[in-house]
Structure formats: C-alpha cells, structure tokens
C-alpha positions in Angstrom: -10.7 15.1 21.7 -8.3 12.9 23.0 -9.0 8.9 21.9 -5.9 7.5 22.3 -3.2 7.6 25.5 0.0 5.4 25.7 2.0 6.0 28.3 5.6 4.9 29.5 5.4 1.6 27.4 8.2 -1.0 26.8 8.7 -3.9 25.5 12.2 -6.2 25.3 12.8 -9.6 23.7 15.5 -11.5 26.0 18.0 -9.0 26.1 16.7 -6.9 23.1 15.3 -3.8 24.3 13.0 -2.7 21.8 11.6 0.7 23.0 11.3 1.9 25.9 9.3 4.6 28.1 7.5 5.4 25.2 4.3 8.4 25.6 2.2 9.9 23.2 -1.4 10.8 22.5 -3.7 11.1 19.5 -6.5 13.3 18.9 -10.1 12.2 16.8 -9.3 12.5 13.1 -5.3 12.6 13.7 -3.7 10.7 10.6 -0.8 9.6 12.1 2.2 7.1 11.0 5.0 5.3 12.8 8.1 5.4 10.9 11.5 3.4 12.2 13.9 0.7 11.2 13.0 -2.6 10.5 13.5 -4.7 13.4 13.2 -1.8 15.7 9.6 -3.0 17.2 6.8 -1.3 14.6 4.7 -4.0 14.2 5.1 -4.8 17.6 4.0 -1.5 18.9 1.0 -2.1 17.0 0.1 -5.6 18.0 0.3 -4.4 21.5 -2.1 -1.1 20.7 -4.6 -3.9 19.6 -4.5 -6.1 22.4 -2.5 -9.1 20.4 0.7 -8.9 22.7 1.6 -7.7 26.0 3.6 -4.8 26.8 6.4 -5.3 29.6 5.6 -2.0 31.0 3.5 1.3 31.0 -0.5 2.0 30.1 -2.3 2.1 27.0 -5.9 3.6 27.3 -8.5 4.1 24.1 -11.2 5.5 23.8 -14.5 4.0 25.7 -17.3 3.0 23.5 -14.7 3.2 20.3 -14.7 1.1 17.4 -11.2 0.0 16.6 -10.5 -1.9 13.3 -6.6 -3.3 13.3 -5.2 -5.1 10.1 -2.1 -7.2 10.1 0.2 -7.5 7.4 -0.2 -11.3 7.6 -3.3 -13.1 8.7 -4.1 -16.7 8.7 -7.6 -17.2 6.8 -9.0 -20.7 6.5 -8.3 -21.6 2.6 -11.9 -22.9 2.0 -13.3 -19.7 3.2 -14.6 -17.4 0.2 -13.6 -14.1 0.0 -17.6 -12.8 1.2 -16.9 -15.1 4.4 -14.1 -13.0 5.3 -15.2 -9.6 4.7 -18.5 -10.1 6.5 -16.6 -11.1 9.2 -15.4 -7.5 10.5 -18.5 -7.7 13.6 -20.1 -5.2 11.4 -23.7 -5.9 12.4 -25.4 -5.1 9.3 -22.4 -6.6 7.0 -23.2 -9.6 9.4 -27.0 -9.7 8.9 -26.6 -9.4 4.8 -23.8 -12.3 5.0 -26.6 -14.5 7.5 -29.4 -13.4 4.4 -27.1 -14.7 1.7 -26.6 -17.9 3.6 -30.5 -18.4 4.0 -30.9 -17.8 0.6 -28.4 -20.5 -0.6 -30.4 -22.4 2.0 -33.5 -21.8 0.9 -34.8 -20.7 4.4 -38.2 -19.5 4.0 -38.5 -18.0 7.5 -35.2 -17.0 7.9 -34.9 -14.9 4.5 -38.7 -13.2 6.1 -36.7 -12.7 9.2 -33.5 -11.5 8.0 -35.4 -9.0 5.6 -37.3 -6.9 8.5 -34.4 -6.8 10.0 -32.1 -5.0 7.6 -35.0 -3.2 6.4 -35.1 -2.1 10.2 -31.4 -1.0 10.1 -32.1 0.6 6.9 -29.1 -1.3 5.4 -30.0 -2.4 2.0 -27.3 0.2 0.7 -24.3 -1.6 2.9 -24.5 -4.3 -0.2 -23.7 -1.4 -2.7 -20.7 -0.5 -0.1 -19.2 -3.5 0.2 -19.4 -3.9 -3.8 -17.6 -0.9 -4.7 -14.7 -1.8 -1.9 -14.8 -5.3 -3.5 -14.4 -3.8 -7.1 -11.6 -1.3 -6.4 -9.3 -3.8 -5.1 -10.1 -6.3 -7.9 -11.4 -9.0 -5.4 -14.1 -11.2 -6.6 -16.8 -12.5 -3.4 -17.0 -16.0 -4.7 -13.0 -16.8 -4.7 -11.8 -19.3 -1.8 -8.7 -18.3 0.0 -6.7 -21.3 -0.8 -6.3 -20.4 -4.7 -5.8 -17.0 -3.9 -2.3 -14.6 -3.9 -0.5 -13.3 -0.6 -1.4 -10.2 -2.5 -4.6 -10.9 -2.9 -4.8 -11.9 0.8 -3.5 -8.7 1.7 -6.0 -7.0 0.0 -9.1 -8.8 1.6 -7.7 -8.0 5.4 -7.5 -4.4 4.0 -11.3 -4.4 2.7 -12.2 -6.2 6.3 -11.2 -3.0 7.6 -12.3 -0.2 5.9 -15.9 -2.1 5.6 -15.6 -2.1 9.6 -17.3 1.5 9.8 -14.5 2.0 12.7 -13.5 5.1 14.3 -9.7 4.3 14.5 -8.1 2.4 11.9 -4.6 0.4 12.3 -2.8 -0.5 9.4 0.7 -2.5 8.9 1.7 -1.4 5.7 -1.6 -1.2 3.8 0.0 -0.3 0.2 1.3 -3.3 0.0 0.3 -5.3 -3.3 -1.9 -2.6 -3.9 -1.5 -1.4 -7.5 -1.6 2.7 -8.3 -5.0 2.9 -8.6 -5.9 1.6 -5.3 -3.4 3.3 -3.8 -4.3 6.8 -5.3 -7.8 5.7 -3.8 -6.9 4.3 -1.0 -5.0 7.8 -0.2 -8.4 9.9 -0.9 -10.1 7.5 1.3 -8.2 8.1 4.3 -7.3 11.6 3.9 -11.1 12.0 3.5 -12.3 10.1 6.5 -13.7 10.8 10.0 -11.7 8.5 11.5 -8.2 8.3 13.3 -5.6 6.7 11.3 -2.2 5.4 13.1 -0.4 3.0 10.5 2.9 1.9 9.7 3.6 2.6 5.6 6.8 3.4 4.1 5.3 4.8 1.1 7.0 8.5 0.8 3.9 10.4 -1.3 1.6 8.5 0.8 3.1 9.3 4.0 3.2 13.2 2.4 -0.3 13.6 1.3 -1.9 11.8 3.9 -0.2 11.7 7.3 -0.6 15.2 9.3 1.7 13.7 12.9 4.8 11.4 12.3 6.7 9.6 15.2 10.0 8.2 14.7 10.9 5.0 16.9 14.8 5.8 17.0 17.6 3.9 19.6 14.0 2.8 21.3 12.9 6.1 22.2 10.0 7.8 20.4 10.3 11.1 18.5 7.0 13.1 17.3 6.9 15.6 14.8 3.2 17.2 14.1 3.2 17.4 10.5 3.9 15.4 7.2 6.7 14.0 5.6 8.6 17.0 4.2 7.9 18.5 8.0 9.7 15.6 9.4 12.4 15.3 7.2 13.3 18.8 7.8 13.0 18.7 11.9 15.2 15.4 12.0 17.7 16.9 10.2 18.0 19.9 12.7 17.5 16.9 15.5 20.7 15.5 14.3 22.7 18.7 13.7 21.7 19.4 17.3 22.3 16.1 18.7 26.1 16.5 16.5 26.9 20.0 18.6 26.1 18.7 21.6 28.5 15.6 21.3 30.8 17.5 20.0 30.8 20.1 23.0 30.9 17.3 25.0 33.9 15.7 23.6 35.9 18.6 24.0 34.5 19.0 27.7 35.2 15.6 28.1 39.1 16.0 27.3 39.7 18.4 29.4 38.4 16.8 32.4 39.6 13.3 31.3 43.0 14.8 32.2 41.7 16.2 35.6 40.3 12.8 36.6 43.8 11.2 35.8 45.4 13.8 37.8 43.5 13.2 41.0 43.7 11.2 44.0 40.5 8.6 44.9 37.8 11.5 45.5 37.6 12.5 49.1 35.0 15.6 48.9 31.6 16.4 48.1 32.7 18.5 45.7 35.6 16.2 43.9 32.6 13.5 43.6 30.1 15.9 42.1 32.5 17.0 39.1 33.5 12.9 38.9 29.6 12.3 39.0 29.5 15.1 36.0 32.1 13.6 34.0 30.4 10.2 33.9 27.3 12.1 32.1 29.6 13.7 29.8 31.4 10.8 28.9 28.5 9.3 28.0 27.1 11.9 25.8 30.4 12.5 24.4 30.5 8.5 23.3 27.4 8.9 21.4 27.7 8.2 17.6 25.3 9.6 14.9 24.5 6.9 12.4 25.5 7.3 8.6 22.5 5.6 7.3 24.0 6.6 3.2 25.2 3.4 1.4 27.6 3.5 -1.0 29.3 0.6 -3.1 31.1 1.9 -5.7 31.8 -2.1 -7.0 34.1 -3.5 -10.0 31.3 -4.7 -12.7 31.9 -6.7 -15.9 32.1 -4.2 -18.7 29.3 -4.1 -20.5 29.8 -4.6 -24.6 28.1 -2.8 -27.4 25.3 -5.3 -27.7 23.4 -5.3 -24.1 19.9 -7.1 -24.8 17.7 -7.0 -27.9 13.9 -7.5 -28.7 13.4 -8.5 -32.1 9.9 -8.4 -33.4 8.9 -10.4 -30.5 5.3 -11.8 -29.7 4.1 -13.8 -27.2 0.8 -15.2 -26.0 -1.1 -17.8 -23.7 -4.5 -19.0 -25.6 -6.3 -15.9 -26.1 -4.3 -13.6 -24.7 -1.6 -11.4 -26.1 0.9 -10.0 -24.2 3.6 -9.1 -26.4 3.1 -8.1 -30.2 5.6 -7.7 -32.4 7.3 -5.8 -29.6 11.7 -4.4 -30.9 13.4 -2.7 -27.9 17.8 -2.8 -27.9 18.7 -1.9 -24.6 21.7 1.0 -23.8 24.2 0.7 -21.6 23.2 2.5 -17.7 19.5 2.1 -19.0 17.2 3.3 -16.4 14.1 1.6 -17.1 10.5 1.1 -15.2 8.2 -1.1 -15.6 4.0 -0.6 -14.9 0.7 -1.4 -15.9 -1.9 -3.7 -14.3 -2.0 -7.2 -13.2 -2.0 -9.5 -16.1 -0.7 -7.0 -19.2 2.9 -9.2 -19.7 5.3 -7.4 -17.0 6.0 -10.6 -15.5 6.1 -12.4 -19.1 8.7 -9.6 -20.3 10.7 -10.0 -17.8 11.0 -13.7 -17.7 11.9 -13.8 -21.4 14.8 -10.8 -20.6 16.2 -13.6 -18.2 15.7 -16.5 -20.9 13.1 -18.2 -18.2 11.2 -18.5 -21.3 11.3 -18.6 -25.2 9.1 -16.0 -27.1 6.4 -17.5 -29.6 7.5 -15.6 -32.4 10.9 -13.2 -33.1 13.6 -13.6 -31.1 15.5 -11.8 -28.1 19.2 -11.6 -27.7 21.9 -11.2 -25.5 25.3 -10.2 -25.3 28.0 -12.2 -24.5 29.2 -10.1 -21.1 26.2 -9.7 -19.9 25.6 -10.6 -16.2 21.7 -10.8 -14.8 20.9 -10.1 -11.0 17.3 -10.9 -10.5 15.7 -9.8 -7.2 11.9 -11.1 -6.6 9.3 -10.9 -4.2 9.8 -14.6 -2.9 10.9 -14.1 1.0 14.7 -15.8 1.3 15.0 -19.3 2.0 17.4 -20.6 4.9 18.1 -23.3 7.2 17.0 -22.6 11.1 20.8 -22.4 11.9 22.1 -19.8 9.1 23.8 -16.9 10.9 23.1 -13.5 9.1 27.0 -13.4 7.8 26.8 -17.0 6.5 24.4 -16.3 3.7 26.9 -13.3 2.7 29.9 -15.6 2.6 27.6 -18.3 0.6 28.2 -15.9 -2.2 31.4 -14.2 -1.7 33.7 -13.6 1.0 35.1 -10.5 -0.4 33.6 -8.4 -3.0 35.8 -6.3 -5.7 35.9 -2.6 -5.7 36.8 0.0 -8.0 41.0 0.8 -8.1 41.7 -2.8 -7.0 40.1 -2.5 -3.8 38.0 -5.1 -2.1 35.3 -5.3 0.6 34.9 -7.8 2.8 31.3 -10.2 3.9 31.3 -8.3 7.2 32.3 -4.6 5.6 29.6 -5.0 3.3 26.9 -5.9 5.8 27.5 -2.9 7.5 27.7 -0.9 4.3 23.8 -2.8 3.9 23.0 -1.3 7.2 23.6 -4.5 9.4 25.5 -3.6 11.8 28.2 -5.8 13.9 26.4 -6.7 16.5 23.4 -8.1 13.8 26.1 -10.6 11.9 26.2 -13.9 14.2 22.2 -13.7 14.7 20.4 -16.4 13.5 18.3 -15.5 10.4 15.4 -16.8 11.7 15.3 -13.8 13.9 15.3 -11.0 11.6 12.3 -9.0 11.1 10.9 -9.3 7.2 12.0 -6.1 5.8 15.1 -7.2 7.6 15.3 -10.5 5.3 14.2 -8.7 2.3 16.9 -6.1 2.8 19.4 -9.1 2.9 18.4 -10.8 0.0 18.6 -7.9 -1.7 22.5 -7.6 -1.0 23.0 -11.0 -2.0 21.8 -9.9 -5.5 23.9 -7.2 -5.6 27.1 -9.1 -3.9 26.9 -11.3 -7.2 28.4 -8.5 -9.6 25.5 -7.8 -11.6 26.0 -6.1 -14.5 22.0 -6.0 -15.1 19.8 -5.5 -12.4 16.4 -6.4 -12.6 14.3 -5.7 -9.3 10.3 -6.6 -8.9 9.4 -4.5 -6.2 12.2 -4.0 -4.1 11.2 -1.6 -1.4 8.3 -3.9 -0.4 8.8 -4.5 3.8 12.0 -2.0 3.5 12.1 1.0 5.8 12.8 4.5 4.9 16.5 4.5 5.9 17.0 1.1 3.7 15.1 2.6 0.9 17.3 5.5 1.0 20.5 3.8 0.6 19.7 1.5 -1.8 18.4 5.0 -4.2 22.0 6.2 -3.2 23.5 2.7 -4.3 21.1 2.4 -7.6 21.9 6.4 -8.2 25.7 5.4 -9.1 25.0 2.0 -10.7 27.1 2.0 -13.7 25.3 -1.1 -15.3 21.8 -1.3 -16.8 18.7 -1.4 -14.2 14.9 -2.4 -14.7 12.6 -1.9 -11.8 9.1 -3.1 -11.4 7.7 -1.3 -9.0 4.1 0.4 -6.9 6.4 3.2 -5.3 6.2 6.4 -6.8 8.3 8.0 -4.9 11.6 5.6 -5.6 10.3 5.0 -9.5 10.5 9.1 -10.2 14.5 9.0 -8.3 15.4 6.2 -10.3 14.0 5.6 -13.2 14.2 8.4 -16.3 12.1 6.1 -18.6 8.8 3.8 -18.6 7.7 1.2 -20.6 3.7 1.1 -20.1 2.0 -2.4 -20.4 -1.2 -1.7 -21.2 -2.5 -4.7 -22.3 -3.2 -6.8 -25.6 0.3 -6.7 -26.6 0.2 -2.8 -26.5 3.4 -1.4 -24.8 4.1 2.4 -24.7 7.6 3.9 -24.4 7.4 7.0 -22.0 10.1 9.2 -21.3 9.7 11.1 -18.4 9.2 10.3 -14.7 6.4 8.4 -12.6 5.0 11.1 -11.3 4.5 13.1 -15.2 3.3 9.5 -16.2 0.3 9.1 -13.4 -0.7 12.9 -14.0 -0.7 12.6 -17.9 -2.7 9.3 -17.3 -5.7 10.6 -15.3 -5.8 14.0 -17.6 -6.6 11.6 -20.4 -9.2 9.7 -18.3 -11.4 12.9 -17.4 -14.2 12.4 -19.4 -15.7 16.1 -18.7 -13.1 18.2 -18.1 -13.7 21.9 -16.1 -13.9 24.9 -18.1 -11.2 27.6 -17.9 -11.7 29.8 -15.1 -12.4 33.6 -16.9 -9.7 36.1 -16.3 -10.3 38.1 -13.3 -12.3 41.0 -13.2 -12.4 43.9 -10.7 -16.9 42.9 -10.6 -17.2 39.3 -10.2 -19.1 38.5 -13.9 -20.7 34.9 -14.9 -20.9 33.8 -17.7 -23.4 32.4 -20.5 -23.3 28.6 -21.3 -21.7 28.1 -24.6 -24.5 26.3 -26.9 -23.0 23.1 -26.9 -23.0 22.8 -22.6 -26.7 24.4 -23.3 -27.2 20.7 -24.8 -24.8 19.0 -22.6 -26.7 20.4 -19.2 -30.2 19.1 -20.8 -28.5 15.7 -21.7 -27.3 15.3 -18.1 -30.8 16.1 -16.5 -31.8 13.5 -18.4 -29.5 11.0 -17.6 -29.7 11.5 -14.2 -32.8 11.6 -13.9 -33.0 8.0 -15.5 -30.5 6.8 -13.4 -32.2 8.0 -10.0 -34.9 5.0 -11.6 -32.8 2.4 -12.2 -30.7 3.0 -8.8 -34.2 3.3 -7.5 -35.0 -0.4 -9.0 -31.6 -2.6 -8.3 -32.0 -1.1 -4.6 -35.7 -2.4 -5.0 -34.8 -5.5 -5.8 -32.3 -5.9 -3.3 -34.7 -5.4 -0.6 -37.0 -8.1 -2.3 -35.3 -10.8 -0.8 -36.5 -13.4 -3.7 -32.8 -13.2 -5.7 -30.4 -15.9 -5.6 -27.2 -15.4 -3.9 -25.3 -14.7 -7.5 -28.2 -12.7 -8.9 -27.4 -10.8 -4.9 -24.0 -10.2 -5.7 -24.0 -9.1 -9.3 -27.0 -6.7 -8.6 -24.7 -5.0 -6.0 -22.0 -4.4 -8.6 -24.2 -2.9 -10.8 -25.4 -0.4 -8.1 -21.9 0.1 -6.8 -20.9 0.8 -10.2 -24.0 3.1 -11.1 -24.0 5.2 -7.9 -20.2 6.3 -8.7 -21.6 7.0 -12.2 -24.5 8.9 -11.0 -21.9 10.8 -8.7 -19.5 12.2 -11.1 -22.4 13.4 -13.5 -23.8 15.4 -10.9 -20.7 16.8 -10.1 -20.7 18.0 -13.9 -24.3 19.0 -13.7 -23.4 21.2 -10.5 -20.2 22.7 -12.3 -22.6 24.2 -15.1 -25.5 25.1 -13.3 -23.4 27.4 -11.5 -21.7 28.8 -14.3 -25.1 29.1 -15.6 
C-alpha cells in the first residue's frame, strides 16, 4: 500500500539547483534511506516532505489519516524545559494526558488528578508510563534534567525519543545515530528493523544502512537514483551505473570526433536533414562532455619522521573526587599505531586523550613524549569563522602549499579538490556550507598541518558516504601514528587493528582485533542463559530429555516469573492509584520498565526449555 508519493519536485537556492524533477514512492513498512553528498539538498528534501520548507516545483502527497513523526538533526528546545516536558510533547494523546496528571499532582489538584485518572484508565494507558521509561533508560536521559544544562548530544537524543514515543506510522529521521553510543544504536537498529512503520531517514552509518534499510535512493548531479535493496545491493548496482554511464561517454566521444570534423567541414545548414544530424551532434557533445567523478582521495604528504620514542604511559593514574579513570595505566606507543578508542560516557576517553595532548597533568606517574613528535587533534566543536571567510581562505590560513613525498608540493586549491571541494566551491563564503561540509573542512585543516599523530574524536559525524570513503583511503596510507574515537563500526573495523576498552574505574582492556570481533565477543559474554547446542541431525526428528540441572533451572524460572507477574501486577497498581508524588511517578515507571524487560527475557528461556522438554 502506497503511503507516500512525490512527484517532479525541485528545489534551487539562487542559482543553486539542488535537485530537480525528483519522483518516487514508498510502500507501508518500506525502510528506506536517502544517501548523497553533503550540500546536495538531504536535509532539505526532508524538511520539505514534512511541511517545514516549500518546494519550488512538483507534488508531494502522504497518506490521509497518517501519523507522521519528523526529527531534525537540530531543534531549538526552551532551556528551562525538563526533559519530561519535551517528550510528552510529541501530540501523543495519552503521553499528553500522563504529562497533564503529573502536573496536577505537583499541583495538588484534587479534581483534576480524579479527572485525569478515568481518563487514562479509559484509554487503558497506565502502561504508556512503563514505555516512555524504558525509551528514557536506553538512551541514558533522566526526566527531571532542564535542557539548558544539557549536551547537544544529549539534545539529540531527546528529539529522537519524541519520536519513537509518537506511536507514528512513518518516521523521518536526520541522522538519528548521531551521539548515540553502540548500545543504542544496536537497539535503535532492532527497533526499526522490527517496526510496523515506514522509515525514510537520512544516516550515513554503513552497518546501519546494511541491516536496516531494504530501498536506497541516491541524490546524485540533482537527479534521484533508487535501488530496492540494502547497502551491499546499492553499492554493487552504482558501480555497474557508472561503468555504464563510462561506455556511453566514451562511445560518445568517439562519435563526437568524427562528426566534430563533419560539422567543420560544412557550410551554414540549409536542409532538413543537415539540421537534424547538427541537432544530433549537440546531444552528443553533451554526453560526450560528461565527466565521472573520482570521489578517492589520496595525499601521499611529507611527515616529520617519527623517532624511537613516540608517546609513553608510565604508571599513570588519574581521578576527579571519587572517581577513577585511569589506574596505574603503562602503554608506549609504536610507530603507524592504529589505535581505537570505546567504552561509555564517563570511563576516561576524553581524560586519556587530553593528557596524550598534555591538556592536562596526570595525578600520579608520568606520560612522555618524544621530541619529533607532531599532534593533529580533530574534535567535535563545529569550525569557527568570520561571516566573510571564503572556503580557500581558511586553507591558506594554514598553508599555502603543502609538501609531498619526492619534493613535491600541493597547492591550497589542489588540495581542496583532493578534499572533495571542488573549484567552483573555493570562493564561497563559509557561511554557506552545509555542516558535514564544515566538518569535512576542518578536518583538512588538521591534516594540512603535517601531523605526525593524529588523533580524531569522531570524525565521520555529519560526513557523507563519499567523504567518509576518502578519508579511509587517506587514513589507509597514513604513515604516522593514528587514534580514533569513534560510534562507527563500519570505519573503526577499516582502520583501526587494535582497541583500547574503557570500561570504567580505571579498568582499561587492550584488544587486538577489530570492532566488529569486539561488539560480538562483548554481547557473548553478556548472555546470561545461553541456548543449548542444537543435537546433530537425525533422519526422525528426536527431542530430547532435560539435563537435571535445566530440570531445576525450568522450576526456578516458574517461579520467578510467576512472582514477577505480582510485582508487575502491583507497580502497575499503583500507577493507576493516582495518590504518588510526581518522583515516586517517575521512579515507579523505571522499575516496571526495567522489570517487564526482565520478565521478557526469562520467558524467552522458559519457552526455549519447555520445548526441548
């Protein structure tokens, strides 16, 4: 079933043609992503999907009685709103009528609470407060937070929680992995490829575009490409795109010589049949003109020599109050060290890398650096820059040529288009690039500085797949040392060939091995009940007897379930009471949150053996 149309659609900026006579449709339950180059109109093919900006041409037609939830990558919340204020306000109608009873209880509104109680009761909605608990829990938000002290992160996380709390039937979401850490987005993934609903979001997250996505459409030279399968299934039908699109200039071309030397060779065209072969040569000239972009990057760039001592950790320890971060912790660093860097919010990733830089002193041991050692540091912050600042200027600010390998050298303008900036992109004002855009340019300053030690805190963040892919083939024949900090799977398992694992109280685990071997390692160890092997096959399907210990471990779980059918059956019980206060609210709706996810995966285990049983 058709919910989505879009027909001829364009938009320009000035002279900027964005995309043009643009058509597709989307089908109930279609998970579908938009992939192009930043600054090629993504986000604004969205906003105009949702209703937030006007299209200069063509028809877009959802749905009718659809429920359409849209999240932004930015969004401007009021910093004295709480965190409860925001999500409630998704025009949920029961989310709306639990955030109305929360506010008559901090009221102390008799009548209203008595009001407000028949009518969730009504809606049968005393479990939405469990929902929105569990939501609030996986992405580490806490209800009673006000915006104002909170991270863009953070931020991003609540617009993401607005929408899957929304109960919508198509979802839109800018880049919703963003400040998400692995867990979430491991959840996050299951959640979507799980649901109902139609999904059409922009993400440049490779696995997550793989093991979600079943339709990608490419926005390409502003005309719109779609390819009805994932990732791997687009990669492989743009490739024969381009080998097609290659043969046909080339044809072209040597069509085009041939008749390039007719055209010289005759008179202004008097016949219908002269202008019909001048009219043909016009089309093949133009196809024949057509270039196919080389979106590889490679800077093969003169480095300082790196000496035998690099960077060394020496028994160092570091803490803030109660909390240890670092303990003891000796690392020397190689030369071409290929390191990664994970573990949750708040472990000492950040700390680490700020005493690597000398940004700060350790509390105890001592870390030291060699003498010809060169730091490039790229962050998260978004670049600074006067209105004014051409795109070329803040190359030149910190080189005008860079040095290359056998005395070579590359100038500001060589290397922007090396970065993927082409000419016509070097006298625009920065203001006007997109943010992946700026991201992608402070990036090349970093590297435009020589570094002989890169460190980079989650560099793909707002890049597209075609900047992502050069900088790999960049980082790939790096000849210095490299730390990355990073949520991306995909770029972690190219790059990296070793992990250090933060896990918290100054406990740090060396890993060698990729990402990828890391996350499945991780969640093997985290499997509290693990399946039984499967029996070898027999020609008579034959089950088998429960060993004695699963005899005792099937009893246990009857048990436990069984008790924790009555407590869920109490917590929702007193939810529906309407006497708690608004913290006694919230906290009870953890605990069910919490105890219905329980209650889930012990049944799962209780089903696994009653059927082997």
């Amino acid at each position: 079933m058709n919910v989505l149309s879009v027909e001829n659609l364009e938009k320009s900026y000035g002279e900027k043609i964005l995309f043009q006579n643009v058509t597709f449709g989307l089908d109930q339950g279609q998970k579908v992503a938009l992939v192009a180059k930043n600054g090629a109109g993504k986000t604004t093919l969205l906003r105009c999907l949702c209703g937030m900006e006007s299209a200069d041409k063509g028809n877009i037609v959802f749905r009718k009685e659809q429920r359409v939830s849209w999240m932004e990558q930015t969004e401007d919340f009021d910093p004295n709103a709480t965190v409860w204020d925001l999500i409630a306000d998704n025009q949920h109608e029961n989310h709306q009528l639990f955030y109305a009873y929360n506010q008559a209880l901090e009221n102390n509104d008799t009548a209203e609470i008595d009001r407000l109680t028949d009518a969730i009761t009504a809606n049968n909605a005393w479990g939405v407060e469990a929902e929105i608990a569990k939501i609030v829990q996986i992405l580490k938000l806490n209800p009673k937070d006000r915006v104002g002290s909170l991270s863009g992160g953070q931020k991003k996380r609540i617009s993401l929680a607005k929408v899957l709390l929304a109960d919508a039937d198509f979802f839109i979401l800018d880049e919703p992995t963003n400040h998400l850490d692995l867990d979430m987005i491991e959840w996050l993934e299951s959640y979507l490829s799980s649901t109902n609903a139609t999904v059409f979001m922009v993400t440049h997250d490779r696995y997550f575009l793989e093991s979600v996505c079943d339709v990608i459409l490419e926005l390409d030279e502003k005309n719109l490409y779609k390819y009805n399968g994932n990732f791997s299934y687009y990669l492989y039908k743009k490739a024969e795109r381009q080998e097609q699109l290659a043969s046909s200039i080339e044809k072209a071309q040597n069509t085009f010589r041939s008749e390039l030397e007719w055209i010289r060779k005759q008179p202004k065209a008097r016949g219908t049949k002269q202008k019909a072969r001048i009219d043909a040569f016009l089309e093949v000239k133009e196809t024949a003109s057509q270039k196919i972009k080389n979106d590889s990057l490679e800077l093969l760039v003169k480095m300082e020599r790196l000496g035998t001592k690099i960077v060394e950790f020496h028994k160092v320890s570091k803490a803030f109050g109660d909390k240890t971060l670092l303990q003891s912790f000796s690392y020397n660093f190689q030369r071409q060290e290929r390191m990664g860097i994970v573990g949750n919010n708040g472990t000492g990733k950040t700390t680490f890398v700020k005493m690597l830089l000398g940004e700060i002193a350790p509390d105890s041991g001592k870390v030291v650096v060699g003498d010809t050692l060169f730091f490039g540091h790229y962050t998260q912050d978004m670049i600074q820059f006067k209105d004014d600042t051409k795109v070329i200027d803040i190359v030149r600010e910190v080189a005008e040529f860079i040095p290359l390998e056998k005395g070579r050298q590359l100038s500001a303008a060589q290397l922007l288009e090396r970065f993927l900036f082409p000419r016509d992109m070097h006298y625009q004002f920065v203001s006007k690039l997109s943010g992946g855009e700026k991201r992608r340019l402070k990036l090349l300053r970093v590297l435009m500085s020589n570094p002989n030690f890169l460190v980079l805190d989650e560099p793909t963040n707002d890049l597209d797949l075609f900047a992502m892919t050069a900088l790999e083939d960049y980082l790939k024949t790096f000849q210095g040392c490299l730390v990355v900090i990073s949520h991306d799977r995909y770029f972690m398992d190219k790059i990296t060939d070793h992990l250090l694992v933060f896990q918290g109280d100054g406990v740090i685990d060396d890993i060698l091995g990729n990402y990828t071997d890391y996350r499945k390692n991780q969640r093997k160890v985290k499997e509290p009940l693990k399946a039984e092997e499967k029996p070898k096959e027999r020609t008579e399907e034959v089950k088998r007897k429960l060993s004695y210990k699963e005899q005792i471990e099937i009893k246990t779980l009857e048990a436990e379930i069984a008790q924790m059918e009555i407590e869920k059956e109490r917590l929702t019980q007193q939810l529906s009471e309407g006497a708690l206060s608004n913290e006694d609210l919230m906290k009870i709706g953890e605990d069910l949150g919490q105890l219905v996810q329980q209650l889930d995966d012990k049944s799962n285990r209780w089903l696994i053996l009653a059927e082997l049983q």
